[in-house]
Structure formats: C-alpha cells, structure tokens
N, C-alpha and C positions, 0 to 999 in steps of 0.2 A: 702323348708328349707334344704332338705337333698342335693339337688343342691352345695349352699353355705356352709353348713358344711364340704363337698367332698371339693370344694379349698380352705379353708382356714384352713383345721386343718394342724396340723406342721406333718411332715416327722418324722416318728419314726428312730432317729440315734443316735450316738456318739457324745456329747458334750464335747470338750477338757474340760481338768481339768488343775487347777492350784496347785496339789499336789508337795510339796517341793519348790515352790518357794517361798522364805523371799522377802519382799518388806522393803522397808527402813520407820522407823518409825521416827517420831520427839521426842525430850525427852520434858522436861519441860518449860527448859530454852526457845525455838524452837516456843515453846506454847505461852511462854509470849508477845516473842517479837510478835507473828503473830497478838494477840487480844489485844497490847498495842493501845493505841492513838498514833497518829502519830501529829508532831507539824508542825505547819505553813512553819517552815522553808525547813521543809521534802518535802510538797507540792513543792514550788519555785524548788527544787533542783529539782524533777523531771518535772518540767516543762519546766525549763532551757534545760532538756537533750533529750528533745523533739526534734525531726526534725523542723525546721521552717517551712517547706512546707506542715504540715502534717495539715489535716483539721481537728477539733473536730465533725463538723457536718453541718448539710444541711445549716447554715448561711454564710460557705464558712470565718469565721473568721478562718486562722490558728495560729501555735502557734508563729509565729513573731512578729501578730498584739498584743499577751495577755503577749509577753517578753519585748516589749517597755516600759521602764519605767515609763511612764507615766499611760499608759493604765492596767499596772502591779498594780501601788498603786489604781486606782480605781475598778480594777476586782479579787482582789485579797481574799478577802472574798468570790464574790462570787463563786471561783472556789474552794475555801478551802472549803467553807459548799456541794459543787456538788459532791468533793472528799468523804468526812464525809459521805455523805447520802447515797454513795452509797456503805459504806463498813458497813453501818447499817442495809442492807434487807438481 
C-alpha cells in the first residue's frame, strides 16, 4: 500500500490563483434568452447554416440530404424533438 501511496500522492506546490481577475457575467435579460424555448423556425435556420457536407453521425446522412425539401417536411419534427431533448438533460 505504501508503494502506491508514494506515486500517487500530488507534489506539495504552488497552485496559481485567480485573485483579481473579473470574468464577464450574464445579467437577466442574457438569462432569459438562454433557458427560453426556442421555435421551429430557429431550428430550420440553423440547419440551413449548416455545411452541407457535414455528417450528423455514423448513418453518413449529412445535412443536404435533411435541407432538401422534401426530406425537410418529413424529418423535421424529428430533428426539432432531437434538438428539444437534448437541451433538456
């Protein structure tokens, strides 16, 4: 035991400090917008500004195939409740 105690306890030293430095804070307004709901239309907009070539994931669908119009009106919910869920956890 005393083996493993010898390399793993930490190096007694000097840990910088963050004394006087201000960090930028958000005010209220900053607040609202961040934990507002976001609308459908907000989704589209950034899907749109998406690279076309860019892959979501191992299905190799990227985002050209999900901005075609057609493929747009039917995947479009499901991409709005995948955005939703995941700014729920």
């Amino acid at each position: 035991m005393s083996f493993f105690n010898d390399r793993f306890k930490e190096d007694q030293y000097l840990r910088p400090k963050l004394e006087g430095v201000r960090f930028n804070s958000s005010f209220s307004e900053d607040n609202a917008l961040l934990i507002a709901k976001f609308e459908e239309s907000e989704v589209k907009v950034i899907v749109w500004e998406c690279g076309n070539l860019k892959i979501l994931g191992p299905d190799e669908f990227n985002f050209m195939f999900i901005k075609i119009k057609v493929f747009w009106n039917f995947l479009k919910e499901d991409v709005f409740h995948i955005v939703f869920l995941s700014f729920q956890m």
